[in-house]
C-alpha positions as CSV (number, residue, x, y, z in Angstrom):
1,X,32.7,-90.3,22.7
2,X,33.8,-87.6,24.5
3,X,31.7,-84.2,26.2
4,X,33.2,-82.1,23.6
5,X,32.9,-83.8,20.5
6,X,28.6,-84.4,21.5
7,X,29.1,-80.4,22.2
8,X,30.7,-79.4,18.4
9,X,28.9,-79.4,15.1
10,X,30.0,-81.6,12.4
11,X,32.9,-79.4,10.4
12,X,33.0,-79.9,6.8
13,X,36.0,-79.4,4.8
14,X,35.7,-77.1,1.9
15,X,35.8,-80.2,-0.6
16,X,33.2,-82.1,1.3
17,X,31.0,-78.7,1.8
18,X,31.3,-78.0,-2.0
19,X,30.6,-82.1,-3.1
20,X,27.3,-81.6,-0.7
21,X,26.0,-78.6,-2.8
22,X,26.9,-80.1,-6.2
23,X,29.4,-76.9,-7.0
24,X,33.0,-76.1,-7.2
25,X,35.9,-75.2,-4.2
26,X,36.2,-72.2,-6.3
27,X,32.8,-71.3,-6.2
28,X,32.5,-71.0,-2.2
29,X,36.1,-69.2,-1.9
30,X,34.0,-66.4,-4.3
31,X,31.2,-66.9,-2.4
32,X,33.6,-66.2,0.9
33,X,34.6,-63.2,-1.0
34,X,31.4,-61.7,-1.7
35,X,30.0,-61.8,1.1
36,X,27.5,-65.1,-0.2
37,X,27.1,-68.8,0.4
38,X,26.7,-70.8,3.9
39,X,28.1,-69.7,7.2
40,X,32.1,-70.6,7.5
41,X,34.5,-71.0,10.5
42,X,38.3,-70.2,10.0
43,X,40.3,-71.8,12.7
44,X,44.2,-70.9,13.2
45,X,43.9,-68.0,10.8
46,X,43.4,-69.9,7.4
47,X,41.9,-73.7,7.8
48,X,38.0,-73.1,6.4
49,X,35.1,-75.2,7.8
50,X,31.5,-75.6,7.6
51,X,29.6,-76.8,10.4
52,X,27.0,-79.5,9.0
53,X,24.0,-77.0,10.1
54,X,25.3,-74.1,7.8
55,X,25.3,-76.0,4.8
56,X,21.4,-77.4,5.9
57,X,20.3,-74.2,7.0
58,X,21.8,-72.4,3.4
59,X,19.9,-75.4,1.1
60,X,16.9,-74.6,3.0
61,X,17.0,-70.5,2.5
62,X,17.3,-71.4,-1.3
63,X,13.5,-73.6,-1.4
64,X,10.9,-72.0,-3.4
65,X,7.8,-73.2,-3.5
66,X,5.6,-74.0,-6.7
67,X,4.6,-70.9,-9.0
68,X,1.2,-70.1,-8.7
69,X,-1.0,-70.6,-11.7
70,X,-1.3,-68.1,-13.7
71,X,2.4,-66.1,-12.8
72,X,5.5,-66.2,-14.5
């Protein structure tokens, strides 16, 4: 293995990004759109990656806790 590749996060493809959060390509090109949805790298202009951590980091933002007894 070389330096560089123990240096560079993991890079999802868009298929591979949108198969780990159980949703559609679609759905992350609007969420690219609007603003929403993990952390993406475009290389030469166009080619759209996640790094590994992005996809982690945007399940864990979306964690809620058990509803208190009592609330709604």
């Amino acid at each position: 293995m070389s330096m560089i590749s123990r240096q560079l996060p993991s890079m999802l493809t868009e298929a591979e990004a949108s198969e780990m959060l159980g949703c559609s390509t679609r759905t992350l090109q609007s969420w690219r759109a609007s603003g929403q949805g993990p952390r993406f790298v475009k290389l030469n202009g166009s080619m759209v990656r996640y790094p590994l951590k992005s996809i982690e980091d945007f399940i864990a933002g979306g964690e809620r806790g058990p509803v208190a007894e009592g609330r709604k």
